[in-house]
N, C-alpha and C positions, 0 to 999 in steps of 0.2 A: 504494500500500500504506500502511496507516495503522495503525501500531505505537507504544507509546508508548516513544521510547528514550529509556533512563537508562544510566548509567554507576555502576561501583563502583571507589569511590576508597580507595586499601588503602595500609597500610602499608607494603609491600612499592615502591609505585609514588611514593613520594613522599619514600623515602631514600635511592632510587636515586639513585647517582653514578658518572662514565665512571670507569674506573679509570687510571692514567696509564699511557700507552705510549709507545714509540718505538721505529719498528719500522726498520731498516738493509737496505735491497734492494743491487740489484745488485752483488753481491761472487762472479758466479762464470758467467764467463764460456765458453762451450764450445766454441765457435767461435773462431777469431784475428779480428782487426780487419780484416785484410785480405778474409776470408772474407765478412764480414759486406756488407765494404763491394761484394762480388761479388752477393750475395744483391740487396742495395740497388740497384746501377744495371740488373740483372736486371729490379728490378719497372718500373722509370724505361722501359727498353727493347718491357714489354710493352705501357704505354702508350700510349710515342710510335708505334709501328709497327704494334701490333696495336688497342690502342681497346676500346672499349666500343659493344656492342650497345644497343637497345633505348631508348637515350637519349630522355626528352621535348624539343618544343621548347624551351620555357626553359633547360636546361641545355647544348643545342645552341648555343642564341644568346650563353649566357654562356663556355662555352669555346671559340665562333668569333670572339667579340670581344677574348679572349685573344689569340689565333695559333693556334687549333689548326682542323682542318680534320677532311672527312668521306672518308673509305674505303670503297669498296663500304657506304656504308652504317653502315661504323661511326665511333665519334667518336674521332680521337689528339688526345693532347695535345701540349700545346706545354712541350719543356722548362723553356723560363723560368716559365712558371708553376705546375708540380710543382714546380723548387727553392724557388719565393719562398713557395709554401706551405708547405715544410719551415720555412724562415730567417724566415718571420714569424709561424709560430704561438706561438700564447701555450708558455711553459715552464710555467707551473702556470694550472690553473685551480680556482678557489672551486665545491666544490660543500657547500656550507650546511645543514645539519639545522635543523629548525624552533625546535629548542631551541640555542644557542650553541655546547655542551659535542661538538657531533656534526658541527662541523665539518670538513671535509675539504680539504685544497690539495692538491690531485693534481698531481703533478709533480715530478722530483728523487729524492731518493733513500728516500721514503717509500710505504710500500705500506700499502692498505686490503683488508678484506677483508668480504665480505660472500655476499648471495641473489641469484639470478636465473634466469631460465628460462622455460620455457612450461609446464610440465608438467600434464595433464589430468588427473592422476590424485593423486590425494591418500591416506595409510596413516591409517583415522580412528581416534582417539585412545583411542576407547571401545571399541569392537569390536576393530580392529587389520585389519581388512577393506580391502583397496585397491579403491576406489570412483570414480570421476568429482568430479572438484573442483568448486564453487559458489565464490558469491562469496564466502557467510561464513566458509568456510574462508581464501580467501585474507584476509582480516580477520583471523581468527586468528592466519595466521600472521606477519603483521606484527604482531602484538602481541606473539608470542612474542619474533620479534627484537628489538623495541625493550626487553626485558629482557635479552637475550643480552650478557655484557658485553663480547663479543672481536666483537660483528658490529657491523661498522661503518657499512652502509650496507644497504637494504632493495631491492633492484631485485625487481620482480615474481616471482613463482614459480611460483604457480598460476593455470589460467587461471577465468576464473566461467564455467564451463560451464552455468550456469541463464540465461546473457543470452544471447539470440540476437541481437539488431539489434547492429551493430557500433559505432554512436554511442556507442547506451547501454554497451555491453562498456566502449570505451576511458574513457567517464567515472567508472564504476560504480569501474572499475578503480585510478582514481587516487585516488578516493577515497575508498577502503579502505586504501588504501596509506596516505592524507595522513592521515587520522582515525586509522589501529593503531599508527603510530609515527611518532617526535618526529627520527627520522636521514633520511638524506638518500634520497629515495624516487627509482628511477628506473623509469618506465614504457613505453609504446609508443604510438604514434596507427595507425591502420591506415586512416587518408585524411586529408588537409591541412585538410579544413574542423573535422575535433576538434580541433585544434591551438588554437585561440582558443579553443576553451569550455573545455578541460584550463588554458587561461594563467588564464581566470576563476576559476574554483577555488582556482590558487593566489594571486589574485590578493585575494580576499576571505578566505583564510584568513591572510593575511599583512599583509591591512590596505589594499593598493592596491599598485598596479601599480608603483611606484617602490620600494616597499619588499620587493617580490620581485625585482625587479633587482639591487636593489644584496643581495640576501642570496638567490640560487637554490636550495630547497628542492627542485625533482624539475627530474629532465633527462630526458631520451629518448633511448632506445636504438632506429634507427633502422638497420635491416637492407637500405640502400641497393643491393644487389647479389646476383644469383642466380647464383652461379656455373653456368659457368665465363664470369665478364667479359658479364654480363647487366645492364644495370640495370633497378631495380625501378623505373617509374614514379613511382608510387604514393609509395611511399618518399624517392624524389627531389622530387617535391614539400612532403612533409612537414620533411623538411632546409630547404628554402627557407620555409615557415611559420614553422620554429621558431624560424630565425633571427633571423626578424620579430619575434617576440614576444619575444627575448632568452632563451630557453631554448636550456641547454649542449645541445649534441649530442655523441651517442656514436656514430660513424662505425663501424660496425658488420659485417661478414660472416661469414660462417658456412660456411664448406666443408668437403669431408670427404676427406681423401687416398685417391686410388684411385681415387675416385667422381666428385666434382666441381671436381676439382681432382687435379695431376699424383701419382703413387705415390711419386715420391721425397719425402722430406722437404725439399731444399733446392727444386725444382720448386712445391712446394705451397707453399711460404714464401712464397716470390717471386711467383706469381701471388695471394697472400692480401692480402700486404704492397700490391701493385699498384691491389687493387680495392678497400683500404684508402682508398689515394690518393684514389680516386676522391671520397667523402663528403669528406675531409678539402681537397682542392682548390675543391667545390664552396663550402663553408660559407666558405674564403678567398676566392674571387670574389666573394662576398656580402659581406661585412663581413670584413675582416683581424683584426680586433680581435674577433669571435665566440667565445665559449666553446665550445671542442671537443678531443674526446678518440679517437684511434685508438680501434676496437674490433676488431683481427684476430683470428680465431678459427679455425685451423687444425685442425682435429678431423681424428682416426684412424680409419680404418674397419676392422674385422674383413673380411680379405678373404674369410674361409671362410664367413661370415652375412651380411653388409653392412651389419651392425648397427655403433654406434659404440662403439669402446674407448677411452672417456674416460680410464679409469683404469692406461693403459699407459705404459711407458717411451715408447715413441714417443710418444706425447702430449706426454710432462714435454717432450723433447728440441725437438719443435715448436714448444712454447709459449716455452723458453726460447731459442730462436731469432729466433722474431719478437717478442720482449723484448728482446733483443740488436738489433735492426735499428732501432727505434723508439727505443731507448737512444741508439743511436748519433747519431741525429737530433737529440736531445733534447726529444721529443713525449711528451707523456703517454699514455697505454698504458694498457688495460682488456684483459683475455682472462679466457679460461674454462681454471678447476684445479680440483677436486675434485669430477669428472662419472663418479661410479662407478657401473660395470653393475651392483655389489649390489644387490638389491631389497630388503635390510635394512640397520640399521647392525650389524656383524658385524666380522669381521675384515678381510676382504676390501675393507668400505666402509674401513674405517681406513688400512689400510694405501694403497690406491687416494688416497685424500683426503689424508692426507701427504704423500705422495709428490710430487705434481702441485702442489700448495699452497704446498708448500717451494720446491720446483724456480722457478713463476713467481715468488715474490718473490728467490728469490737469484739470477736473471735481468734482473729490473729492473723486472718489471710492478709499475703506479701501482695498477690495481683488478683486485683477485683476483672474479669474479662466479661465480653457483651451486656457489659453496663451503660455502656453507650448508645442508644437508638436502634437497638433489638424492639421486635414490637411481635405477635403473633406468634408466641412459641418458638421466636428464634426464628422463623419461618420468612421474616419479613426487616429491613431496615426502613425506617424514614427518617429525612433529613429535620424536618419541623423537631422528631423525638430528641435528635442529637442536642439539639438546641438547648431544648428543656431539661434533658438529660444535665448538660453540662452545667445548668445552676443546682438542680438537685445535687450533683457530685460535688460542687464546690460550699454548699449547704452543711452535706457530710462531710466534707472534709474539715472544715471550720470548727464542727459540734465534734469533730476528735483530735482537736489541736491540744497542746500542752496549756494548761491556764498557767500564767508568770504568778507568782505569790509572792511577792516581795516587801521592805518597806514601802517604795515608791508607789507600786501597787493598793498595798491597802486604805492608802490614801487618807492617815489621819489627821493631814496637815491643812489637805485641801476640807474634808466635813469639819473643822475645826472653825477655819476661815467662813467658809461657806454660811453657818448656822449662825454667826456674829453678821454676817451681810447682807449678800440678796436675796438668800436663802433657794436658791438654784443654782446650778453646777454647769449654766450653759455658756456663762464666761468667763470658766475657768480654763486658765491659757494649755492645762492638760485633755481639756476634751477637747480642746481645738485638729491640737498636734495629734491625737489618737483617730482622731477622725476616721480618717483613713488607713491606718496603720492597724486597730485594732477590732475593724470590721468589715464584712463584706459584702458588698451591695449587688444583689442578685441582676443580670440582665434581662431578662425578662419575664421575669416574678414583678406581679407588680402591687406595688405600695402606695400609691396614691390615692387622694380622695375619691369619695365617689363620683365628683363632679367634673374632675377631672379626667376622671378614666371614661365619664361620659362622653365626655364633650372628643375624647381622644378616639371613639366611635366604639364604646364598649368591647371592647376585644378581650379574648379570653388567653390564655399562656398557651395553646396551641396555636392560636390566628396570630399571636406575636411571636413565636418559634418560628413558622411559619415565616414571614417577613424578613426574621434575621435571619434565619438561612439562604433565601433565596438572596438577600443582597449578601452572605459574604461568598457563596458560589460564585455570584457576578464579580465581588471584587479580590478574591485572596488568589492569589497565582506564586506560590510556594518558590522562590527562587534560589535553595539553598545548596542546590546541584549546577558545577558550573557547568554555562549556556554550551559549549560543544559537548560534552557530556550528556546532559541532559537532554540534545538534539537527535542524539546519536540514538540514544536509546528510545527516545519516544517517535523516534521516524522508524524503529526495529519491533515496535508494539503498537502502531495507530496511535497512540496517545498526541492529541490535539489543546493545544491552550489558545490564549490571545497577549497578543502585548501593547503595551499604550506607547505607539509614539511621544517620546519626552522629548 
């Protein structure tokens, strides 16, 4: 395809700045320690005894030179080597934004929050019509996020339903991702030979192969296991690529309680946490010292549809579970919170999306994923969602920052002052300077009177989601890949922007 692409470099794109956070997780424990630690050798127990199906040879040969042996066919493992890959995994790992400011250290008591998903289906921005996602959509919306000031990290969302060959998908795919924004992108390979042309990519966007190492821009999310205790192949080989090339892996499973995995909630932990094990065991047989991230994913099902209830108490409770188990460890931790059955941002999306969002970070999960403008079971992205999304995450983030307790803080000089005077605190030259400093003023949440908001044409936080997404589409054109670079690659993927003669 032979298009000429230019980019439009706006004002908007080049005073943008992260705004400062510090976000305080695990302060809320639901489970006791004891429990947890029952949940924990539960998963330890399904491995050793019960195993894994399906296993390729290479991962055979690496956990038989271990200790661990073959059962009817399937693979246990060998305790000593489930614990030493609890006790030798990394506690934080670097995952790097192409720009400095969008760095991430996953690990410890900080949470991120960001996009992810498959979702086929995209709400388009002009019509409002839910249609089949392309790839320039997902472009899009990695542009939108890399303006979004509360999303911290870009993991895929839509799939490019216009690529059929699966090569072209996973390349196409990362590099929309790497070209729409400057944070830390996390993608998929869907067979082990993409794996080396996905590392070239980043390896030329970053300058060489040294200097994507020591600063990883995209990692892979990598859905090692089909429940129930299946491995994928496929998947298992690409774990072992990735680790080749020094890309972080996100150990990754996806089950759904009821379905493929047990109906109890403690049951479904325990086998999720288990075939957790499995990706995060294999990438420690490989290299001890490998960049990797738990990714359990313990999902609800509707037992009356069988559809999934992302947006349920039993979700939060699941998720804050297997945060607790992985806490416990001290492993860095990725899950899915704010997967609401809404097919709009409405009420329903909001309160679904708090709820879950909240719950994983004061649980102790390191990366919040498809927090961002997931709508319909994951099934669906809209752009108006991301919008709204992104005051809601900057909401949470806020309500889990550290409170300062200080003198200065307590402020007995100024109620001292204060109560001898005007007897209000609104010209005190501290609330002046805090103003801003020590609160945050939602984009489009809105606070205004009623007469205002009248006169403003009554709109609701979707019709003004809505509005600001469609203008910063129109105006943010990410220009953080230099222009031959970025030409090269987006004339090698159709990918099309505009630029403002200046």
């Amino acid at each position: 395809m032979s298009r000429r692409i230019t980019r439009r470099k706006t004002q908007s794109t080049q005073s943008f700045t992260r705004p400062e956070r510090r976000i305080k997780n695990a302060q809320w424990s639901p489970v006791s320690a004891q429990d947890v630690n029952k949940v924990a050798e539960a998963a330890f127990d399904i491995l050793t005894t019960l195993g894994v199906a399906n296993a390729p040879q290479e991962m055979i040969d690496i956990v038989l030179s271990a200790g661990g042996h073959l059962r009817a066919g399937r693979l246990c493992y060998p305790p000593d080597l489930l614990r030493d890959a609890i006790n030798r995994s990394p506690r934080q790992v670097l995952l790097a934004g192409q720009s400095p400011q969008y760095d991430m250290t996953v690990g410890g008591h900080h949470s991120y929050i960001g996009t992810g998903g498959a979702a086929p289906n995209v709400r388009d921005i002009n019509t409002g019509a839910i249609r089949a996602s392309a790839l320039k959509d997902l472009y899009d919306a990695a542009r939108l996020a890399d303006r979004l000031s509360y999303v911290d990290f870009f993991a895929r969302s839509l799939v490019a339903g216009d690529i059929e060959n699966a090569r072209d998908f996973d390349l196409a795919t990362a590099a929309a991702c790497l070209l729409g924004t400057a944070k830390h992108v996390i993608v998929q390979a869907s067979d082990p030979s993409h794996v080396n042309e996905i590392a070239n990519l980043c390896y030329q966007i970053a300058g060489s192969k040294e200097a994507f190492e020591a600063r990883p821009f995209l990692s892979l999310h990598i859905n090692h296991i089909v429940p129930p205790l299946r491995c994928h192949a496929e998947s298992i080989l690409v774990i072992i690529e990735a680790v080749k090339y020094s890309i972080p892996v996100h150990c990754n499973v996806f089950g759904q309680l009821g379905a493929s995995s047990p109906v109890t909630l403690a049951g479904s932990v325990a086998q999720t946490v288990a075939e957790t094990l499995v990706g995060l065991a294999l990438v420690h047989a490989l290299d001890p010292n490998a960049a990797r991230i738990a990714g359990p994913r313990a999902m609800i099902t509707d037992l009356r549809s069988g559809g999934m209830a992302g947006g349920s108490g039993e979700q939060a409770l699941a998720t804050a579970l297997i945060a607790q188990v992985f806490r416990h460890w001290d492993i860095p931790c990725s899950v899915i919170a704010g997967a609401t059955d809404s097919k709009l941002p409405d009420f329903q999306a909001g309160y679904e999306k708090a709820l879950s969002v909240h719950a994983a970070i004061q649980a102790g999960a390191h990366l919040i994923t498809q927090a961002i403008g997931s709508q319909a079971g994951l099934m669906a992205v809209d752009y108006a969602a991301m919008v709204a999304d992104n005051d809601v995450a900057g909401v949470i983030s806020r309500a889990n920052s550290p409170i300062e307790i200080t003198d200065d803080t307590l402020a007995l000089a100024s109620i001292a002052e204060v109560i001898k005077g005007d007897g209000h605190f609104l010209g005190q030259a501290d609330t002046y300077s805090r103003m801003r400093s020590d609160f945050l003023y939602p984009e489009v949440a809105d606070r205004s009177s009623i007469e205002t908001w009248a006169e403003a044409g009554s709109l609701d936080m979707a019709d003004r989601s809505h509005k600001r997404a469609k203008l910063l589409l129109d105006q943010h054109w990410p220009n953080h890949v230099p222009d031959p670079i970025f030409r090269e690659i987006a004339t090698r993927f159709g990918l099309t922007g505009q630029k403002e003669q200046e």
